[in-house]
FIVO-280079 format. One record per residue (C-alpha): residue in three letters; x, y, z. Coordinates in pm, whole numbers, plus 50000, padded with zeros to 5 digits. Example, Ala and Ser with C-alpha at 12.3 -4.5 7.8 and 13.67 -1.06 7.14 Angstrom:
! residues 2
{'Ala',{51230,49550,50780}}
{'Ser',{51367,49894,50714}}
END
This chain:
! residues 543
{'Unk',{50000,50000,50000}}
{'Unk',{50308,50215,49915}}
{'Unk',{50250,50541,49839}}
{'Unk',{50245,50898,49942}}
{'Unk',{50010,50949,50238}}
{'Unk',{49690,51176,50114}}
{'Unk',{49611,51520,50325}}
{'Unk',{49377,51677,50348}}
{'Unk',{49155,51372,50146}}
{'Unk',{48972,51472,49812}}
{'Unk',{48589,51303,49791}}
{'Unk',{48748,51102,49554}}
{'Unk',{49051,50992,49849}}
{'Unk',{48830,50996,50102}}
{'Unk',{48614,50724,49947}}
{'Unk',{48880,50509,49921}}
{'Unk',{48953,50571,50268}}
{'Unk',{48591,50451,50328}}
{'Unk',{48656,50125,50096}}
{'Unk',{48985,49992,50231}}
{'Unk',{48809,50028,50581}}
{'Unk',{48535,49799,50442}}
{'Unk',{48835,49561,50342}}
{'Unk',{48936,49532,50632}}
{'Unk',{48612,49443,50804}}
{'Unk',{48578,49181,50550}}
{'Unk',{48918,48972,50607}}
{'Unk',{48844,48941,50985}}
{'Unk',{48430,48930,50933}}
{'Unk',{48473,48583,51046}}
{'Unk',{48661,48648,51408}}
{'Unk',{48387,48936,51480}}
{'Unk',{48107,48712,51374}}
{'Unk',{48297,48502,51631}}
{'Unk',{48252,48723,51926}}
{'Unk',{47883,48837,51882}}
{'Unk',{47704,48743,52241}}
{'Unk',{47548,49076,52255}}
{'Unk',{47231,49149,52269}}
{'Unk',{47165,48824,52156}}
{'Unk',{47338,48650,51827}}
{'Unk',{47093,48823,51610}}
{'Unk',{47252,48750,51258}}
{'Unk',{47647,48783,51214}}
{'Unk',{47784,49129,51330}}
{'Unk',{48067,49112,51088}}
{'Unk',{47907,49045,50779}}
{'Unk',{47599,49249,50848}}
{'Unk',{47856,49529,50926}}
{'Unk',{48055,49474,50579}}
{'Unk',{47718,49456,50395}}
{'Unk',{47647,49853,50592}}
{'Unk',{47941,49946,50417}}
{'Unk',{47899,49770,50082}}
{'Unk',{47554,49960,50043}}
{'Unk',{47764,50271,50134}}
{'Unk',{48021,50224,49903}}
{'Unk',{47761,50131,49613}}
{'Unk',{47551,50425,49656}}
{'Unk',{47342,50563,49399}}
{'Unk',{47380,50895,49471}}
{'Unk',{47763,50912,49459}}
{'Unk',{47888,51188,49257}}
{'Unk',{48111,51101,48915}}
{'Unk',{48489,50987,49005}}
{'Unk',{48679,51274,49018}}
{'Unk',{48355,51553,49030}}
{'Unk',{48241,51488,49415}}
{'Unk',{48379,51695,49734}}
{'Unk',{48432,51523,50086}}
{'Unk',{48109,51635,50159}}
{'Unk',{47876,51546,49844}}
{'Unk',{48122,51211,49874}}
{'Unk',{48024,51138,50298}}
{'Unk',{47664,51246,50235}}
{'Unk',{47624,50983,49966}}
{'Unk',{47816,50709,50127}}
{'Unk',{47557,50797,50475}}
{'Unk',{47303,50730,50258}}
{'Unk',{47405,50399,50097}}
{'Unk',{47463,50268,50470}}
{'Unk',{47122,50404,50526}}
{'Unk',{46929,50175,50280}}
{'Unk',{47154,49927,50284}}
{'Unk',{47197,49879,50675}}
{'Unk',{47204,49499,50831}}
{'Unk',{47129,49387,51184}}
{'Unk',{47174,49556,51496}}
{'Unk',{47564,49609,51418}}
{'Unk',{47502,49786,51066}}
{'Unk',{47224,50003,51115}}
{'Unk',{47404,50156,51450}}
{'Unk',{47717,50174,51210}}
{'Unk',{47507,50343,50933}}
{'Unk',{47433,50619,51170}}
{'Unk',{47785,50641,51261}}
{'Unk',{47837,50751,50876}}
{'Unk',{47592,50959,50925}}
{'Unk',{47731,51152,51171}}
{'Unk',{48046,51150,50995}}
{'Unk',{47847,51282,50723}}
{'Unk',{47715,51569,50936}}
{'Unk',{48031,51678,51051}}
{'Unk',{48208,51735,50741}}
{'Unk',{47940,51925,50578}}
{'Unk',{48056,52145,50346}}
{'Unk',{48352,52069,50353}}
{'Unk',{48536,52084,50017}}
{'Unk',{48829,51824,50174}}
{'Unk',{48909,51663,50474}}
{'Unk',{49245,51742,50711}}
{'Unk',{49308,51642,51034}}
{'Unk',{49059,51935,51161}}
{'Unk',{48743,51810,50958}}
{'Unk',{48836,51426,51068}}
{'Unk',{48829,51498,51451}}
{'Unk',{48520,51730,51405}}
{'Unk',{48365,51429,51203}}
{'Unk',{48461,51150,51420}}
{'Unk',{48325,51338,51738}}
{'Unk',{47982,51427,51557}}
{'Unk',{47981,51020,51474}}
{'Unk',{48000,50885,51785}}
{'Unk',{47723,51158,51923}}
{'Unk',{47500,51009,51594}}
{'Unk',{47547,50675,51750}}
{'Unk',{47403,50726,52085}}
{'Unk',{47110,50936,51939}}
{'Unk',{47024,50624,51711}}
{'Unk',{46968,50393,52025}}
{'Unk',{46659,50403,52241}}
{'Unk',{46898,50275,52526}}
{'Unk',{47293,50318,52526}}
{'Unk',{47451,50020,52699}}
{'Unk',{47805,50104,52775}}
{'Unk',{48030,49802,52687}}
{'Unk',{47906,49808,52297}}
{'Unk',{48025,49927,51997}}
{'Unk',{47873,50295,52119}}
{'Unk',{48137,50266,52382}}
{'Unk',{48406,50257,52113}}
{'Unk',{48287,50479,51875}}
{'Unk',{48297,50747,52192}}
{'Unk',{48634,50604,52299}}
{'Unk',{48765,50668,51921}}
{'Unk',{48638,51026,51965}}
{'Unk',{48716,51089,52277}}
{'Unk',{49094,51029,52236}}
{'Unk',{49139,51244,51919}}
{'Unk',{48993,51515,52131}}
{'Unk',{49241,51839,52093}}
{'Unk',{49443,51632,51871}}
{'Unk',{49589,51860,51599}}
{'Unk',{49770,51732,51291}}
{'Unk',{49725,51551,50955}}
{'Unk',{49468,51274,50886}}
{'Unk',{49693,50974,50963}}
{'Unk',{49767,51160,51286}}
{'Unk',{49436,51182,51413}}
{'Unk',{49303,50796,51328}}
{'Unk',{49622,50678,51474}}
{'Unk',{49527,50825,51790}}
{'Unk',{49158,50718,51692}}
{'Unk',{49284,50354,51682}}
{'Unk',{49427,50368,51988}}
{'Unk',{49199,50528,52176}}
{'Unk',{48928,50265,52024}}
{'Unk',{49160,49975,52081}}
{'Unk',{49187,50019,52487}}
{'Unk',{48769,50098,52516}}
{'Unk',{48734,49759,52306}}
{'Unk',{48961,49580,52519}}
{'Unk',{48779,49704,52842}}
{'Unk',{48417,49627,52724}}
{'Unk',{48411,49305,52877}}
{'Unk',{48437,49496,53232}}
{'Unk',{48147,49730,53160}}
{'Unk',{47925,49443,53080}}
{'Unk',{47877,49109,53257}}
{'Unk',{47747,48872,52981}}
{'Unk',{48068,48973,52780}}
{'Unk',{48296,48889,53021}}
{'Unk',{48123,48550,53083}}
{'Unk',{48144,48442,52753}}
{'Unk',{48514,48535,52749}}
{'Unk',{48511,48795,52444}}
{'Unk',{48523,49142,52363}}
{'Unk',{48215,49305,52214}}
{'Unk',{48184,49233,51764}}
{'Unk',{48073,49529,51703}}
{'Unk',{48319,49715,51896}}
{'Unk',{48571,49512,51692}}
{'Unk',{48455,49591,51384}}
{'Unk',{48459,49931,51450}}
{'Unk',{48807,49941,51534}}
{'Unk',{48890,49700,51224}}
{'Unk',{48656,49969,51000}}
{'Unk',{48931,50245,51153}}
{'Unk',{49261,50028,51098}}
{'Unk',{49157,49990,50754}}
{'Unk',{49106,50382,50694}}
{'Unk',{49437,50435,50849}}
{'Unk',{49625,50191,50610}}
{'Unk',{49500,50392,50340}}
{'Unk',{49607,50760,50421}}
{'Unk',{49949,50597,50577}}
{'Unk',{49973,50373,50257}}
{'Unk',{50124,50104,50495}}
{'Unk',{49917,49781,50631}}
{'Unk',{49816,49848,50947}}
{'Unk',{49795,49456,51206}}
{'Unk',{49512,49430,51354}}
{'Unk',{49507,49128,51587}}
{'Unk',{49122,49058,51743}}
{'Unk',{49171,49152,52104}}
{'Unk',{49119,48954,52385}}
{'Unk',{48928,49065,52760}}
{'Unk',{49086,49218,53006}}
{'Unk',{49195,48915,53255}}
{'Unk',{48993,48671,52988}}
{'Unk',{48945,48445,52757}}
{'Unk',{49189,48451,52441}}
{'Unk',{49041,48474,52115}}
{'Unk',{48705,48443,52065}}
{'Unk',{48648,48127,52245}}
{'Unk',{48291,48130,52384}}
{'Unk',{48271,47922,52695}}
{'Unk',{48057,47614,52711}}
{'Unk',{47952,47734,53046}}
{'Unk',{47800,48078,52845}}
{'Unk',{47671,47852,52593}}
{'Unk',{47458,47614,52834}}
{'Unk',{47328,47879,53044}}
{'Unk',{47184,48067,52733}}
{'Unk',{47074,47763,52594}}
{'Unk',{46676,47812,52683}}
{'Unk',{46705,48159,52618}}
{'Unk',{46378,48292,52418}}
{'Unk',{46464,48597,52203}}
{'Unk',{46144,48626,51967}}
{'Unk',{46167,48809,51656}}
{'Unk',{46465,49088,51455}}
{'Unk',{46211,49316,51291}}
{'Unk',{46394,49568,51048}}
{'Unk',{46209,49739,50809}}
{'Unk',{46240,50077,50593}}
{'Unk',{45992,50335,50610}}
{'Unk',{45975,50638,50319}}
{'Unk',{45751,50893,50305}}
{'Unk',{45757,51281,50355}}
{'Unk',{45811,51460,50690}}
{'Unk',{45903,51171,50871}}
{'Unk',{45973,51232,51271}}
{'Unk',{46251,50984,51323}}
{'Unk',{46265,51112,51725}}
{'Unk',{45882,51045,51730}}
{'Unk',{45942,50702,51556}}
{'Unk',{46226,50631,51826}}
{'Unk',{46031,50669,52106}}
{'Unk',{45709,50492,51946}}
{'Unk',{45907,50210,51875}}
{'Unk',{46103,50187,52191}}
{'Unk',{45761,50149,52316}}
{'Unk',{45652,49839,52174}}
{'Unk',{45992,49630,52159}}
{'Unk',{46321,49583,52306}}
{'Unk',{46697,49646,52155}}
{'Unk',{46550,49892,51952}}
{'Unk',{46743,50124,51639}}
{'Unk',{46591,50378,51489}}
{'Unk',{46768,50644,51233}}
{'Unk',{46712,50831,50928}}
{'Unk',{46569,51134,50801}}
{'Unk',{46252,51295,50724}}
{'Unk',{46204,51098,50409}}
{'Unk',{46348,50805,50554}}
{'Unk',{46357,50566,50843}}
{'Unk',{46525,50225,50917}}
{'Unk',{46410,50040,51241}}
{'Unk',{46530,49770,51394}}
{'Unk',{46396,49602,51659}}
{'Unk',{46337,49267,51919}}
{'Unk',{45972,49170,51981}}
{'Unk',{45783,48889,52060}}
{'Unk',{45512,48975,51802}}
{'Unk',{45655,49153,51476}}
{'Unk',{45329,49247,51370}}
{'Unk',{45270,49590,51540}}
{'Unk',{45574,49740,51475}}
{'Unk',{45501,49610,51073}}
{'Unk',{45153,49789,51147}}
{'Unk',{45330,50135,51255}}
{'Unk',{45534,50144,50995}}
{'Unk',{45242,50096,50772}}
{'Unk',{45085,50375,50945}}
{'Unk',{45374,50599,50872}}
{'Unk',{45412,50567,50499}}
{'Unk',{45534,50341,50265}}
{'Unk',{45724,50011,50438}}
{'Unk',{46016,49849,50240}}
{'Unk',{46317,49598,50284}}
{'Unk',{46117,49405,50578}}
{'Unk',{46343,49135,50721}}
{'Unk',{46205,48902,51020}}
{'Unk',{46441,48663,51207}}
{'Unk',{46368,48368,51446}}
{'Unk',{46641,48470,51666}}
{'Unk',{46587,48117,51865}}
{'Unk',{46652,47971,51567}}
{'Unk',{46961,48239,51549}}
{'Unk',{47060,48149,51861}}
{'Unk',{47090,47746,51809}}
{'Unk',{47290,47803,51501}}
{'Unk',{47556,48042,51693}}
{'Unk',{47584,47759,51992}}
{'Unk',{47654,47491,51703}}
{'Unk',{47929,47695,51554}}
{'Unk',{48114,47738,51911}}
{'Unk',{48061,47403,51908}}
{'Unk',{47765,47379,52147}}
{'Unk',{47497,47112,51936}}
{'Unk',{47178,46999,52053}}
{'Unk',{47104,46560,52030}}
{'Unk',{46815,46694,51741}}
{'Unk',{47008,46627,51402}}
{'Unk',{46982,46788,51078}}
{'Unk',{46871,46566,50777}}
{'Unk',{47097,46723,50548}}
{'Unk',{47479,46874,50576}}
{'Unk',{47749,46977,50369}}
{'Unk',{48099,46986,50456}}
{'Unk',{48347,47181,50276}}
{'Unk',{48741,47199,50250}}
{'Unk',{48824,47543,50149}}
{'Unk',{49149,47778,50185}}
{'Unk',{49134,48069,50301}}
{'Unk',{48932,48298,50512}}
{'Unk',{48744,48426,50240}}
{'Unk',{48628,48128,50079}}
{'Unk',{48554,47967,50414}}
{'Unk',{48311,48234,50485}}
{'Unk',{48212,48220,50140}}
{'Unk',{48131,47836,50179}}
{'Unk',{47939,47921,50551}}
{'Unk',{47706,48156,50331}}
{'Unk',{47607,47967,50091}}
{'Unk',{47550,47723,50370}}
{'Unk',{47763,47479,50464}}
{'Unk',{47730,47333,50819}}
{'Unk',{48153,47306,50843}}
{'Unk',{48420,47437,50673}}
{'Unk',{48737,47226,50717}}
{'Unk',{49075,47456,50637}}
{'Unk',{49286,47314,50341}}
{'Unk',{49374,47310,50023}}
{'Unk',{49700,47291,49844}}
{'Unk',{50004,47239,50060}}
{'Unk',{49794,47187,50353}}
{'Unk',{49555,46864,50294}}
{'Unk',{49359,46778,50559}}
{'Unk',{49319,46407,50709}}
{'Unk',{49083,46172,50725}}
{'Unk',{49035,46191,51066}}
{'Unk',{48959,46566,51029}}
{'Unk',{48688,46558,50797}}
{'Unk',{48555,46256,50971}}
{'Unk',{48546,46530,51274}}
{'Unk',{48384,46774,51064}}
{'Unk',{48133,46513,50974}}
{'Unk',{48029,46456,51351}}
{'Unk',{47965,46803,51388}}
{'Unk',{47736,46878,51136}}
{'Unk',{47543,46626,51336}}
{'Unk',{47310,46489,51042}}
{'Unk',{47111,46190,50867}}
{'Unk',{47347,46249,50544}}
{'Unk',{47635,46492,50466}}
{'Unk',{47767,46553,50138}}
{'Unk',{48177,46649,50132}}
{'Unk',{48308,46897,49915}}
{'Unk',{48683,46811,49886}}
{'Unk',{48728,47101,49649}}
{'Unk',{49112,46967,49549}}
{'Unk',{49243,46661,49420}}
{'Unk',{49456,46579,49613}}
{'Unk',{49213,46563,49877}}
{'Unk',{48947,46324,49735}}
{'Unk',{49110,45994,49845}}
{'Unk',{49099,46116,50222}}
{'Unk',{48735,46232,50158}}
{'Unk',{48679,45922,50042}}
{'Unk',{48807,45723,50339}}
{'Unk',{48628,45955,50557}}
{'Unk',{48283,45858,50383}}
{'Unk',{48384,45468,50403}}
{'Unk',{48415,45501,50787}}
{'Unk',{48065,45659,50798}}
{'Unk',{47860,45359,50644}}
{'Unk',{47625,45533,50378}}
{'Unk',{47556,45830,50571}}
{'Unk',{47817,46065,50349}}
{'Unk',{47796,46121,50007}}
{'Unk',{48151,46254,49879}}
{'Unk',{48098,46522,49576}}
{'Unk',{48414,46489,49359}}
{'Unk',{48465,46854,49316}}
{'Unk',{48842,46911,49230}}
{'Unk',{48874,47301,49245}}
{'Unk',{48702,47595,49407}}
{'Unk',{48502,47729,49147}}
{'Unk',{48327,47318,49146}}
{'Unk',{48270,47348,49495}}
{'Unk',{48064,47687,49501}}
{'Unk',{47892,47526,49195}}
{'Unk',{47788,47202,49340}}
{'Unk',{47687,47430,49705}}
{'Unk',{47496,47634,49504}}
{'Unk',{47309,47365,49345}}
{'Unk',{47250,47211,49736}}
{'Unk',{46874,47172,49788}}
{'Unk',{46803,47114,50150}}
{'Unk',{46465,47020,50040}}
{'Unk',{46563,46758,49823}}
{'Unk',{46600,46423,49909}}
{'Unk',{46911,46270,49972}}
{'Unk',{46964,46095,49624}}
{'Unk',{46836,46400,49409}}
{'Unk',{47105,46627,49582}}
{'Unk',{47391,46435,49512}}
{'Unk',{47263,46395,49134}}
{'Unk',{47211,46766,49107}}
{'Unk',{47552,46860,49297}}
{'Unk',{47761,46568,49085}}
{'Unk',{47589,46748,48744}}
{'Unk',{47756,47146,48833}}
{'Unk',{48063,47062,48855}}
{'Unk',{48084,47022,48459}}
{'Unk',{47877,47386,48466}}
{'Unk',{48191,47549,48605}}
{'Unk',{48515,47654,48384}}
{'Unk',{48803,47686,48641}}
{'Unk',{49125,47910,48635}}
{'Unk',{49432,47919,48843}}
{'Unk',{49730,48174,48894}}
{'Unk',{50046,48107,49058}}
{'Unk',{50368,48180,49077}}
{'Unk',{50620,47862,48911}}
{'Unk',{50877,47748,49140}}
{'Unk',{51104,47608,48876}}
{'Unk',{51222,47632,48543}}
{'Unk',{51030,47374,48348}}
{'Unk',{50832,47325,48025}}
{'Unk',{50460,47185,48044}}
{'Unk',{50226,47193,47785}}
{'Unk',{50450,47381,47547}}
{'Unk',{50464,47622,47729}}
{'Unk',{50785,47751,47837}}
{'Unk',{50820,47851,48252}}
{'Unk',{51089,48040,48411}}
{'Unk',{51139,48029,48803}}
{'Unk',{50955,48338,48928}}
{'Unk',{50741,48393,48612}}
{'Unk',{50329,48422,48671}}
{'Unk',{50180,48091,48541}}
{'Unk',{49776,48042,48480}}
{'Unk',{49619,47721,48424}}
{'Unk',{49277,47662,48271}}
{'Unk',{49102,47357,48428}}
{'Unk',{49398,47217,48548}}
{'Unk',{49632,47243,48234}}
{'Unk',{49911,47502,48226}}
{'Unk',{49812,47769,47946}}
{'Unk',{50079,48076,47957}}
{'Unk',{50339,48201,48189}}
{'Unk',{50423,48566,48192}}
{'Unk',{50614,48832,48385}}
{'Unk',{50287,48950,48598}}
{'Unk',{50005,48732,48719}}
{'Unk',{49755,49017,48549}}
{'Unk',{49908,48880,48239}}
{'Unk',{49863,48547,48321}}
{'Unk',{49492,48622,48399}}
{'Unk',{49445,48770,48100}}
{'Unk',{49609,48518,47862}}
{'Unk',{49417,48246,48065}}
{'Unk',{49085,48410,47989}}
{'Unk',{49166,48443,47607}}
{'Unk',{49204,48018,47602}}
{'Unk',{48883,48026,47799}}
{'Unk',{48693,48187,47497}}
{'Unk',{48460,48438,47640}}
{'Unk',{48173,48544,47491}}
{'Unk',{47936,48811,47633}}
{'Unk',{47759,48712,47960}}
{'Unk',{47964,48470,48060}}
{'Unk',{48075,48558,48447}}
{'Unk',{48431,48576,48525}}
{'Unk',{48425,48539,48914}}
{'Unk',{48869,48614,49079}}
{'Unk',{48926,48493,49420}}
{'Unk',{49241,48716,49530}}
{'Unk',{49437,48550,49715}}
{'Unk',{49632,48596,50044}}
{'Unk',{49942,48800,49898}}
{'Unk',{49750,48961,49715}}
{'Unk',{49643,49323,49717}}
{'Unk',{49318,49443,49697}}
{'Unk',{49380,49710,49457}}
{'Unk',{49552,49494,49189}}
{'Unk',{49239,49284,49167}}
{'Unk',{49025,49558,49095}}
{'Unk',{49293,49609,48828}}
{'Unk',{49250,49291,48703}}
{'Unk',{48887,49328,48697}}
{'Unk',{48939,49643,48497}}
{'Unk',{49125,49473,48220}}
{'Unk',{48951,49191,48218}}
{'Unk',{48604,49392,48156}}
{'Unk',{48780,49626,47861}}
{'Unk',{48956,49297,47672}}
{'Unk',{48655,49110,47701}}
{'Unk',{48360,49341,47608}}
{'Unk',{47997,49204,47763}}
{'Unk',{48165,48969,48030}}
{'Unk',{48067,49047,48378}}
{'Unk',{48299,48997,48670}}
{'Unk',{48288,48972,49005}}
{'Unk',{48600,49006,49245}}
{'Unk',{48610,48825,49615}}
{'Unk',{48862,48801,49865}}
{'Unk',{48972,48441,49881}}
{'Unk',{49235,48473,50113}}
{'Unk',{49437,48165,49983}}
{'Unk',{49773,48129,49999}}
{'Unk',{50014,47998,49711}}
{'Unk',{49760,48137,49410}}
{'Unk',{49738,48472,49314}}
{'Unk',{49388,48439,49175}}
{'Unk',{49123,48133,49217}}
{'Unk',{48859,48208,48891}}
{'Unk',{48501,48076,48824}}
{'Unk',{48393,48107,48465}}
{'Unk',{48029,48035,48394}}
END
């Protein structure tokens, strides 16, 4: 991330600032999702928190590269969060933008100045959006962030270093300020996240990475470790219904809403302006806060959660499972954190860590097995050199595991994808087994010897891409490589190029990849993920 450190921001540098925060949320999504105990697991803190900022950073109403000032660029990003908010977790973060938003009205660019004045006027947003502030959330860090750049004069990588810090030491004392964090042994998510959102805006206007390690409590628990004793005692906890829902109209009250709605339910959110308004909520009956939204104008984006169902699902991933089984399960061998989470979303019960270099046993996935916990589990090996162990995993399981012979990445989101909990058994393996011929797959790496394969000539060092498993071009940058790999591929418009980026790999030069790959291949969409996987460069789906 090289490069000569930005002050004062232009709207164009300060929405990059905004996006490599959102980066950074999403390569430790899975560690925060880890930690959420608070209020109650209602949906994943991380991802609905990366989604928030996704929204943001997609907005509609952002200006023209190169035409939009800090201000035009914040007030447009507030209101992407704002539509776009997820959970508990996203919405209070949206109204964090929001009062970033606020504070750097007008402003034509941002310096050191404009960032403490908007990081103050953000935390303030925060505690308005709540209809009761609990100290020992991610409130308590947003204030802690502001607090410590309070009289802090300088440039911008000044202030959100001191930001950082100031964050980092109220997130690692949450767990005293509230009980049921400290007995589960973590820190509070969305604290984390928020102190993850400001390590990734600080790596951009420093143009260095910035480690970020998830913290552990005060005098606790390492990691995010949720105790078994935690897990039991909430075990019979009822927590009813997440009710988030949009309202637009004209001359919306959003105070008035607040306190109507703080009324009816518990752990409630309410923001937005006077044309519109995003509540979130905890009831036991949805359907009167539904009926006062109604009431207030037009209702969109209405999302209802079981959270007890919420809640059994979070015990069974901190390894807490009920004797009730599952009929159906997939297990998945993926590397990376990326395309584990990737592989959780699309909704697989375990994700085992491996790939190449680092090939799980047979006793592992035969552990993975037992903890899905169901009639039958279909295996993903997702690399070749890990289908005999799947294999002997599924022999010492009787005919309770059905192994799916997918041999790359790209096969295995295919065959998930085509996973059909309400299909039987048979039918699922049948309709898994037939996508993994959907799926083109593409590889780059770097060679590690001098060698000729294919015809092709390799030098030690050079870029190498290989198209379904056969070595097509090596060339001095893996952008190249890409490139060159696609052209054997034979695109035609609409076909979907989907690049994994891998470990080593910067975010920045994927999106440059995307770039080229978009302008040499007219009418192809693409898609770019991080992958997180070390060795390859890129991991590509072509469908």
């Amino acid at each position: 991330m090289a490069g000569s450190p930005p002050n004062p921001l232009t709207g164009d540098q300060y929405r990059q600032m905004v996006a490599t925060g959102a980066r950074y949320v999403e390569k430790h999504a899975d560690e925060i999702n880890a930690l959420n105990v608070f209020p109650v697991p209602d949906g994943d803190t991380g991802i609905n928190m990366l989604l928030t900022l996704r929204a943001a950073n997609e907005s509609a109403e952002l200006p023209p590269i190169g035409t939009g000032t800090v201000a035009e660029v914040s007030a447009a990003l507030s209101r992407g969060a704002l539509l776009g908010a997820r959970g508990n977790s996203g919405v209070i973060f949206s109204q964090f933008m929001k009062g970033i938003a606020e504070g750097l009205a007008g402003a034509e660019t941002c310096d050191g100045a404009d960032m403490v004045t908007a990081l103050t006027a953000a935390a303030a947003a925060g505690y308005q959006a709540v209809g009761t502030p609990v100290e020992g959330t991610m409130l308590t860090v947003m204030r802690g962030a502001a607090e410590g750049v309070a009289g802090v004069t300088g440039s911008n990588a000044e202030v959100l270093a001191k930001a950082l810090d100031a964050a980092s030491v109220a997130l690692a004392y949450t767990p005293e300020q509230l009980p049921i964090l400290k007995e589960a042994g973590v820190v509070d998510a969305g604290g984390q996240g928020v102190v993850a959102f400001l390590a990734g805006s600080l790596a951009y206007v420093t143009g260095e990475d910035v480690p970020l390690e998830i913290t552990a409590p005060l005098g606790g628990m390492a990691g995010a470790n949720v105790s078994q004793a935690f897990l039991e005692h909430t075990e019979d906890d009822m927590y009813g219904f997440c009710t988030q829902f949009v309202v637009l109209g004209e001359g919306l009250d959003v105070d008035a809403v607040r306190e109507q709605v703080g009324a009816m339910a518990a752990s409630t959110v309410v923001i937005g302006d006077d044309r519109t308004v995003r509540v979130h909520a905890h009831a036991e009956n949805p359907g009167p806060l539904l009926s006062l939204g109604v009431s207030l104008g037009s209702v969109d984006q209405i999302n209802i959660q079981n959270m007890d169902v919420q809640h059994q699902q979070f015990m069974a991933l901190h390894g807490y499972t009920q004797d009730e089984r599952s009929a159906l399960a997939v297990v998945a061998v993926a590397p990376g954190d990326g395309l584990m989470r990737l592989f959780r979303d699309q909704g697989a019960t375990q994700v085992v860590g491996g790939g190449q270099t680092m090939n799980p046993s047979s006793a592992q996935l035969l552990d993975a097995i037992k903890r899905a916990n169901a009639g039958h589990t279909y295996l993903l090996p997702n690399n070749p050199n890990i289908i005999l162990a799947a294999n002997q995993a599924a022999e010492l399981t009787g005919d309770s595991v059905t192994v799916i012979p997918s041999r790359n990445i790209p096969q295995g989101i295919a065959a998930m994808l085509a996973f059909n909990p309400d299909l039987d058994a048979e039918a699922n393996a049948a309709a898994m087994e037939s996508a993994l011929t959907d799926v083109q797959s593409g590889e780059v790496t770097t060679a590690v010897r001098s060698t000729t394969l294919n015809g092709v000539s390799i030098v030690e060092g050079q870029a190498i891409a290989l198209l379904d498993g056969v070595v097509v071009a090596a060339t001095a940058t893996p952008n190249d490589a890409l490139i060159a790999m696609l052209a054997g591929a034979e695109l035609e418009a609409g076909n979907l190029v989907t690049l994994y980026w891998g470990a080593d790999t910067p975010g920045r030069i994927a999106s440059e990849a995307a770039g080229a790959i978009e302008a040499r291949f007219p009418g192809v969409e693409v898609d770019i993920l991080e992958g997180g996987q070390p060795h390859y460069t890129y991991l590509v789906s072509i469908e």
